[in-house]
Each structure stands twice: as C-alpha cells, then as structure tokens.
C-alpha positions as CSV (number, residue, x, y, z in Angstrom):
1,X,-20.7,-3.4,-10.1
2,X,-19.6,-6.5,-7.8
3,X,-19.6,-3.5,-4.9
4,X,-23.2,-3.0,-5.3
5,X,-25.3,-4.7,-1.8
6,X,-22.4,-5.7,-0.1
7,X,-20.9,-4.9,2.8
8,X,-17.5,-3.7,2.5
9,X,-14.7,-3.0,4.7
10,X,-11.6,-0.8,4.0
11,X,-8.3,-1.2,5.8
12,X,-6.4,2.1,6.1
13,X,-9.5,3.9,5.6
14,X,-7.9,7.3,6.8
15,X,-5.1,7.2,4.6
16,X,-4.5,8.9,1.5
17,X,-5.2,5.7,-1.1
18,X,-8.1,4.4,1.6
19,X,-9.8,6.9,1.9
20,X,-10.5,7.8,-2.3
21,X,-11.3,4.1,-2.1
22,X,-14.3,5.2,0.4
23,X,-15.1,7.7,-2.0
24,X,-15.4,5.9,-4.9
25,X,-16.7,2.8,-3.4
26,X,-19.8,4.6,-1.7
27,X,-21.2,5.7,-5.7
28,X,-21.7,2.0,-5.9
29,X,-24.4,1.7,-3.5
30,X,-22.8,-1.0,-0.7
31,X,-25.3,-1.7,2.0
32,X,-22.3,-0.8,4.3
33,X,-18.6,0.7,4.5
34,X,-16.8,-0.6,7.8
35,X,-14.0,1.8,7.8
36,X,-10.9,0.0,9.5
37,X,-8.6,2.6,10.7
38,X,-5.8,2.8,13.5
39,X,-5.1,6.6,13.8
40,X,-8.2,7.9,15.5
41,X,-7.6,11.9,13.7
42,X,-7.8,10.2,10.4
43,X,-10.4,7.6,11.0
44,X,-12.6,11.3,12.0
45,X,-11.8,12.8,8.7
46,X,-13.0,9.9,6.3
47,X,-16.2,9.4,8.9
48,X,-17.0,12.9,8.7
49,X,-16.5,13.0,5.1
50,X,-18.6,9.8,4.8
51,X,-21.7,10.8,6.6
52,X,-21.7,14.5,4.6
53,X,-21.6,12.0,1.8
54,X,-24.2,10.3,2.9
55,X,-26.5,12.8,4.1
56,X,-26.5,15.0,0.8
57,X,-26.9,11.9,-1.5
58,X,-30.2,11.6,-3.8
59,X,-29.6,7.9,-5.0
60,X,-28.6,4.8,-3.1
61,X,-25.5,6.4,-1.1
62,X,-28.3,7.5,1.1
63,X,-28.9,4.4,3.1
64,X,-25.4,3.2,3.4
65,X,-24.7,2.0,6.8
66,X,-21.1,3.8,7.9
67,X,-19.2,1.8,10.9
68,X,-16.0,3.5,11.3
69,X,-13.4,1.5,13.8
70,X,-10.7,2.3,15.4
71,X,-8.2,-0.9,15.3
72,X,-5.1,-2.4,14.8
73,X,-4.4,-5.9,12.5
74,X,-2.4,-7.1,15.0
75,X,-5.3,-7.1,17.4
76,X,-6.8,-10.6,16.0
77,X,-9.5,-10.7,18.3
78,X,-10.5,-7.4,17.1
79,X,-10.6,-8.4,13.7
80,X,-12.7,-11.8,15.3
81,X,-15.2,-8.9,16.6
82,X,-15.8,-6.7,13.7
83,X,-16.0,-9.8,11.3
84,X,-18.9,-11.4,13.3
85,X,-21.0,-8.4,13.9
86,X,-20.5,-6.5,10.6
87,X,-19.7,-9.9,8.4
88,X,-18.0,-7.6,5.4
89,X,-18.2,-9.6,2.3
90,X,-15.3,-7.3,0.3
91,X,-12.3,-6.1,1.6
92,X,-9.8,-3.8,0.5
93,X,-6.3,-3.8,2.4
94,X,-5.2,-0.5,2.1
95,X,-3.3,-0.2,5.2
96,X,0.5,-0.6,5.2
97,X,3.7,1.5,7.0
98,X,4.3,3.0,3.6
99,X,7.6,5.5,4.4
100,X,11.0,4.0,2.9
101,X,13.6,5.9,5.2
102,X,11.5,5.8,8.6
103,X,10.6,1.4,8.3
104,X,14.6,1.2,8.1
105,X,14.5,2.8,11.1
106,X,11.8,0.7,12.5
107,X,12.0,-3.0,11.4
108,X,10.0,-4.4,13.9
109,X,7.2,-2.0,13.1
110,X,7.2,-2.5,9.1
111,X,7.4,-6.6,9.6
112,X,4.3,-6.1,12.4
113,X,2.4,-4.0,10.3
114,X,3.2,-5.4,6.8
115,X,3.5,-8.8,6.8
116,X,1.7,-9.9,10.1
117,X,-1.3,-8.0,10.2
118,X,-1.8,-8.5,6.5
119,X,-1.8,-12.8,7.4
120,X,-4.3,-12.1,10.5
121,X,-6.4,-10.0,8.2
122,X,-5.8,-13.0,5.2
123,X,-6.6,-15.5,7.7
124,X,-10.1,-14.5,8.7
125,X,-11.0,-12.8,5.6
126,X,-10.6,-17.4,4.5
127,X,-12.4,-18.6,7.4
128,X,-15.2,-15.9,6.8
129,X,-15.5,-16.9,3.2
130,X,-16.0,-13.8,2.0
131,X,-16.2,-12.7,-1.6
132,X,-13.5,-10.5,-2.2
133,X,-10.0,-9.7,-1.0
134,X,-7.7,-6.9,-2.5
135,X,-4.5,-5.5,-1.0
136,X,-2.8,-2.8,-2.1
137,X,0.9,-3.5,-3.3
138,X,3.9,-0.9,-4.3
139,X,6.3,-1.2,-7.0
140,X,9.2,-1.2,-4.0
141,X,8.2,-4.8,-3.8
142,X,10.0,-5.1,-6.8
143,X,13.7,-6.0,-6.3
144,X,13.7,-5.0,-3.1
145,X,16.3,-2.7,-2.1
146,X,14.4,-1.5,1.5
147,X,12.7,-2.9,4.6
148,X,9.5,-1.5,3.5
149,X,9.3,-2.9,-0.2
150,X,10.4,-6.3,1.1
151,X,7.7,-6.5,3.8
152,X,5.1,-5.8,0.9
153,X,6.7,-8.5,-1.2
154,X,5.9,-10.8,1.4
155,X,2.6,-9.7,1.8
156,X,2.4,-10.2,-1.9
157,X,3.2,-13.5,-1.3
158,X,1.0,-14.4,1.7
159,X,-2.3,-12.9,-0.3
160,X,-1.3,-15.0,-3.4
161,X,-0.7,-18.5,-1.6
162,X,-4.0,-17.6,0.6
163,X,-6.0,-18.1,-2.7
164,X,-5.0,-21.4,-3.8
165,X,-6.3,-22.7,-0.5
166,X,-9.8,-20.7,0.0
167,X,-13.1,-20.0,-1.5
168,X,-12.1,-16.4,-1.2
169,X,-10.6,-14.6,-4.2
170,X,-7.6,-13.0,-3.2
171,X,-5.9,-10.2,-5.4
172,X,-3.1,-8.1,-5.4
173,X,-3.0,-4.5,-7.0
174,X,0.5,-2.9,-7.1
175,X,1.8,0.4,-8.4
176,X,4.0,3.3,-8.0
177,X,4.0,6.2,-6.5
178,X,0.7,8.6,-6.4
179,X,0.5,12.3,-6.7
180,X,-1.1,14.4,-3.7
181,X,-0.6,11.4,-1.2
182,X,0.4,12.1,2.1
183,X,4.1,12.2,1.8
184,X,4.3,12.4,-2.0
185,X,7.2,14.2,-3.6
186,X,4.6,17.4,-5.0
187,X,3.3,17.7,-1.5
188,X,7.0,18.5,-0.5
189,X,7.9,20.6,-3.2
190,X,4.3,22.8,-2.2
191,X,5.6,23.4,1.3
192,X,9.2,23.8,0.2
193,X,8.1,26.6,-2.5
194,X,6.2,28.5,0.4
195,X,9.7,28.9,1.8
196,X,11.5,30.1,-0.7
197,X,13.0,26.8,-2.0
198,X,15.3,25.2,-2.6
199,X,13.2,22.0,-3.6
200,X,14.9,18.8,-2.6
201,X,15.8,16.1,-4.8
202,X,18.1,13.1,-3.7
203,X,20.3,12.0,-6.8
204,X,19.9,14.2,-10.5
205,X,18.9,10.0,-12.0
206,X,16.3,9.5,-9.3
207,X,13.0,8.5,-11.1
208,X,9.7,7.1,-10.5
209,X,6.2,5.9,-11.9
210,X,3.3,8.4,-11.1
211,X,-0.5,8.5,-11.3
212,X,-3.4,10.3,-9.8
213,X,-5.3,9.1,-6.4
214,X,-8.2,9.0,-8.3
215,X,-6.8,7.1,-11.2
216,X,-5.4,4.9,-9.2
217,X,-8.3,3.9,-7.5
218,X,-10.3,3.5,-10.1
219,X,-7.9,0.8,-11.7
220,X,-8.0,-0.9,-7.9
221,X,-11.4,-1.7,-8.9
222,X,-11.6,-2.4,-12.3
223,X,-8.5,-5.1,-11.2
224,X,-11.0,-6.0,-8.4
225,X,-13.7,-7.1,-10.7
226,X,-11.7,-9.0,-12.9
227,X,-9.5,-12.3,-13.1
228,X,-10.2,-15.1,-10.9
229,X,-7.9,-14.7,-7.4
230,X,-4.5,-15.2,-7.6
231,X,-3.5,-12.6,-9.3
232,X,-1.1,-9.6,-9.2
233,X,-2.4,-6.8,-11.8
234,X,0.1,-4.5,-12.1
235,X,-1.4,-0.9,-13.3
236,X,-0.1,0.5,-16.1
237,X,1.7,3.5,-15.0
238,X,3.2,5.2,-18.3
239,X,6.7,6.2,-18.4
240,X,8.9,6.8,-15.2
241,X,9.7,10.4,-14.6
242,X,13.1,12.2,-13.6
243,X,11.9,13.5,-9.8
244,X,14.4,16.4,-11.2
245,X,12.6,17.1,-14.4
246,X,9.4,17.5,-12.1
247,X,11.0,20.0,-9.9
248,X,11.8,22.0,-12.4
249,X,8.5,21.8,-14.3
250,X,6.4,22.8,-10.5
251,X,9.0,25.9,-10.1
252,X,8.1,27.1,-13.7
253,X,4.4,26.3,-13.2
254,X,4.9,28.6,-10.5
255,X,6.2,31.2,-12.1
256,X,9.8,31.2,-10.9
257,X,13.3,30.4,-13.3
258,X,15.0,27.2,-11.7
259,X,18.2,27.3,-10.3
260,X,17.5,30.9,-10.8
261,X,14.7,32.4,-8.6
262,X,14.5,28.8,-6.9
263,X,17.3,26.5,-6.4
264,X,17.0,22.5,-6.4
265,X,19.7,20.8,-3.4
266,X,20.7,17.5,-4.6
267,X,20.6,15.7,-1.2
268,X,21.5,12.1,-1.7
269,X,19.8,8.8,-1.4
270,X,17.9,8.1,1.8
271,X,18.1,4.6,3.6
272,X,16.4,1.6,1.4
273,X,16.2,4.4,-1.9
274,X,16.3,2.9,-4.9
275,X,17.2,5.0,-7.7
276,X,14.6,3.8,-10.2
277,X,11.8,1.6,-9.3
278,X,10.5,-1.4,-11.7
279,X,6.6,-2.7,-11.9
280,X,7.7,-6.3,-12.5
281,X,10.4,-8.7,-10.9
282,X,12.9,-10.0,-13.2
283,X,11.9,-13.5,-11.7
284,X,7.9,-12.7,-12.8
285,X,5.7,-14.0,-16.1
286,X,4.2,-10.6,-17.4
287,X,0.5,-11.6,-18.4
288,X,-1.6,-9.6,-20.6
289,X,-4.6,-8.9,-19.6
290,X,-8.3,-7.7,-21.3
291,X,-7.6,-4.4,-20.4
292,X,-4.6,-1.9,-21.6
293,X,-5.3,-0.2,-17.8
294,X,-2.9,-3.2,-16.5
295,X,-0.8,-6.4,-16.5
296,X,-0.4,-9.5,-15.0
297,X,2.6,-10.8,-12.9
298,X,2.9,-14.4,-12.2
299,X,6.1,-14.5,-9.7
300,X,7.8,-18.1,-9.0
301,X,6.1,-18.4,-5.1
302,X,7.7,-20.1,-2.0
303,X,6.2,-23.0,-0.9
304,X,3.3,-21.8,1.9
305,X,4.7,-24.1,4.6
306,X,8.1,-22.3,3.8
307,X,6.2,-19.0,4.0
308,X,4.5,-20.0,7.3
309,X,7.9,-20.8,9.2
310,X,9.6,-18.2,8.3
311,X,6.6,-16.0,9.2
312,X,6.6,-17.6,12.6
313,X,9.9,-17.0,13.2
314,X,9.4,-13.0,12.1
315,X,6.7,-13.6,14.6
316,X,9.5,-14.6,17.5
317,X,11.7,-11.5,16.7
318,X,9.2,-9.3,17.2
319,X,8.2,-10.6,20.2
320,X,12.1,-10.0,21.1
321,X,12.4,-7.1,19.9
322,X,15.5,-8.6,17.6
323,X,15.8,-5.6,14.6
324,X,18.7,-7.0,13.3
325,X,17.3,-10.1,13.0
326,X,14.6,-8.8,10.5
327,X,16.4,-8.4,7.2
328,X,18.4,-11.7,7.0
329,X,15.1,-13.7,8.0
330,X,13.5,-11.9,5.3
331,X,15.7,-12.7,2.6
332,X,15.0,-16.2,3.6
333,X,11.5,-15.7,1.7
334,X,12.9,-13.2,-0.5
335,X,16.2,-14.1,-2.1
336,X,16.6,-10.8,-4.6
337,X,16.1,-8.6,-1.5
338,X,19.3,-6.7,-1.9
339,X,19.5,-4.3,1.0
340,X,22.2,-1.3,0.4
341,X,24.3,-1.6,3.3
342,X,25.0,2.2,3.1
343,X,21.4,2.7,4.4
344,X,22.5,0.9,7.8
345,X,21.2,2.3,10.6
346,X,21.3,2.0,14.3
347,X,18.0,0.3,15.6
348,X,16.1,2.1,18.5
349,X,16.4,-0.7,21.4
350,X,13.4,-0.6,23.5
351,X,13.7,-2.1,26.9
C-alpha cells in the first residue's frame, strides 16, 4: 500500500469522512498520522480514538507517531509550520463546510473555507513536493444549484489545474451522500423516530446516491493509488434512492406502519436543494477506468490564470465582507452554476 512509511496528514480529521479515513489509514502502517482539525471537541475524539488504536495494536499500528493539530487552512503560516516540522508526504483533504442550507446563509464562510483554504493547502502541498494529494469532492458539484456545491466545483478545479504544473499528484474523489455521517438523512430520521415522528422529507421526488462511511473510504483509497494526478474518479454509487422510499422502509424496520403509526411531513426544498443530484457534469468526458468501484470525469477546465483572478477577487470580498458579491463572481468560473433564486436569503452583515 502507497500509505505504508509515510507520513500522512488528514484534513478534517474530526469529521465524519476524516476520521474513517484515520481509521483505515493507520492498518497501513504510516510512520505518522498528522491529524489537521479546526474544532478542538472533534480533533479530541479522533486523538483519543487514535492512541486506543495505537496502544492495543500487535502489528505496525504500534509505532505510529499521532500529531493531532488544531488549525485553520486559512492560517497559511500555520500550514508553513506543520509542513516543515512534520513534512507529510500524503495528504488527504477532507475538510470542507459541507451543509447545503446553512453555506447559503453564509457565503463568505463556504468560499473561505472551500475554495481558499483548499488553494493554500494546494499551494504548499506543490512547493513541499509531496507524494500525494487527494480531496474529497461531492456530487453537489455537479450542476451546481447551491453555494456549497459550487465552492467544491471550484476546488475541483483548483486541485485539477494544480497537477499539470507540480511534481505532486493531485486527485479528486467525489461522491454522494454517506449514511451515518454527521447530518445524514438516517441520523435525522433516528432522532425524529425517538419523538414520535413524523420523519421529514422535503419534496415526495427528492432523491439521492448513498454509500457506507466505510465503503466510501475504502474507494478514497483504492482511487488514491491509482491513475496518474489529474484525475476526478467518480465512485460508483448504484442507483439513486427516493429519500421518501427510505423513510418509509426505517419506520417499518422499526416496527411501526407509515403514515399510520408514524407520519412523514413533506416540508419543501431548503435553500440551494436540488431535487436529484448527478455524479457527472453534462459538460464532463466519462472515463472508464480498471476498476468497476469508479469512473473517470474529464471536465472542460478554465484557464489557471482565469482561475487565479477570479480567486483573487473572491479573496477581496471576503476581505469586505461583500456576500452578495459571492455568487455572481462565482459563476464567472462556473458558468452552469444555476442558483434557484427561491433559496435567496438575507446575508448576516457583520460590522
């Protein structure tokens, strides 16, 4: 396994697709796992869960070296620090504001996050030459329809360009939605059927692509491993499911009669809800690949010193504090980002 010796560090680390990346990447045997997390209660759970790991092992697990850090991408002398004293050689970008409805709230936040932190993190990850780079994309990059997908096409984007002019090999992994992550649709239907119901679903056509954590993960790294940088491997997700037909199959698993003994409230679609997602742009080459686990989407790419303006400009909005600027700069870079202006909202001003 390319893991195997090498020092790797995980972005995200606390979350829910970071931290099964920690899992899975310590049965490898790195010599190190520099866990890269902003949100100090989660960056305790995956350290905690780390060392356990580390202190029951009988193999190689044993003598990993685990550096959990409390940081932000933005910070770029930070990111300076913990690249010259722990020199990762593989890194897997897992962080990202993730929450459709709440980054149409917060424009600033999602463009910050998303887009500028990922080019800091691309930036030194090239001038470190390391090995590896892999973010972590989302089928709302597709079409965009929301703040959030949008800022993850352009990270898409920035990660792809990055390759063609580094030593590093850059990669993309995107897919849909996964079950038993923090916010996913099952986790909401749990605490709603502790209250009697009713489970919420927005819209009765409302679908989406589903897989496990674990399965996901696991793809992240076979995808990892293969292909030369460059790349967006798109996971084979299966057929999309009706978020209403899975409502009604977790009330019967739990021994109730839907619409019966628990009622499902149609609720309507939230700001930047799409009501089906796709895995590939319409603008994309699909690319088969040696494995059936995944794809290979080749989208038509803007020019990286088009790329780099308009990111410097994001750059001066956020400085400003300019939300409403966000979306049309955006769609500068990303032409088939076709925000819904019935998800309009009015943007906190912070003085």
């Amino acid at each position: 396994m390319f893991i195997e010796n090498k020092s790797v560090l995980v972005t995200g680390s606390g979350g829910s697709i970071g931290s099964e990346l920690c899992r899975q990447i310590i049965k490898y045997n790195p010599v190190k796992i520099i866990l890269f997390e902003r949100y100090e209660n989660n960056l305790f759970k995956i350290d905690q869960e780390m060392q356990e790991c580390k202190n029951n092992a009988t193999n190689g697990e044993a003598s990993v070296t685990i550096i959990p850090v409390i940081g932000d991408m933005t910070d770029v002398r930070l990111l300076e620090h913990v690249f010259s004293r722990h020199r990762p050689q593989i890194i897997f970008h897992a962080a990202a504001h993730k929450h459709v409805p709440l980054m149409e709230y917060n424009p600033i936040e999602a463009v910050k996050n998303n887009i500028i932190g990922t080019r800091n993190l691309l930036d030194i990850s090239s001038e470190s030459n390391i090995d590896n780079f892999v973010m972590v994309s989302t089928d709302k990059a597709v079409n965009p329809t929301s703040i959030m997908g949008a800022t993850k096409r352009v990270a898409e984007y920035l990660t792809m360009t990055k390759n063609s002019a580094s030593t590093t090999k850059f990669t993309t992994v995107r897919f849909g939605n996964v079950l038993g992550s923090n916010g996913s649709v099952l986790k909401t239907f749990e605490k709603q059927l502790k209250k009697g119901g009713p489970l919420t679903v927005t819209h009765p056509d409302i679908n989406r692509y589903f897989m496990l954590i674990s399965e996901a993960v696991q793809l992240v790294l076979l995808a990892a491993s293969s292909g030369n940088g460059g790349e967006i491997f798109v996971l084979n997700m299966g057929e999309a499911i009706k978020i209403e037909d899975l409502a009604e199959n977790v009330i019967r698993l739990s021994g109730f009669i839907p619409n019966k003994e628990i009622k499902i409230k149609y609720t309507g679609l939230r700001p930047g809800e799409k009501l089906y997602e796709e895995l590939f742009d319409t603008t994309e080459e699909i690319v088969p690949s040696d494995s059936s686990k995944f794809k290979m989407a080749i989208p038509q790419l803007p020019s990286y010193e088009r790329l780099l303006k308009y990111i410097a400009e994001l750059e001066r909005i956020v400085q400003l504090n300019e939300s409403d600027k966000v979306v049309p700069t955006i769609q500068k870079i990303v032409p088939n980002f076709n925000r819904d202006h019935s998800s309009d909202v009015d943007y906190p001003v912070i003085m």
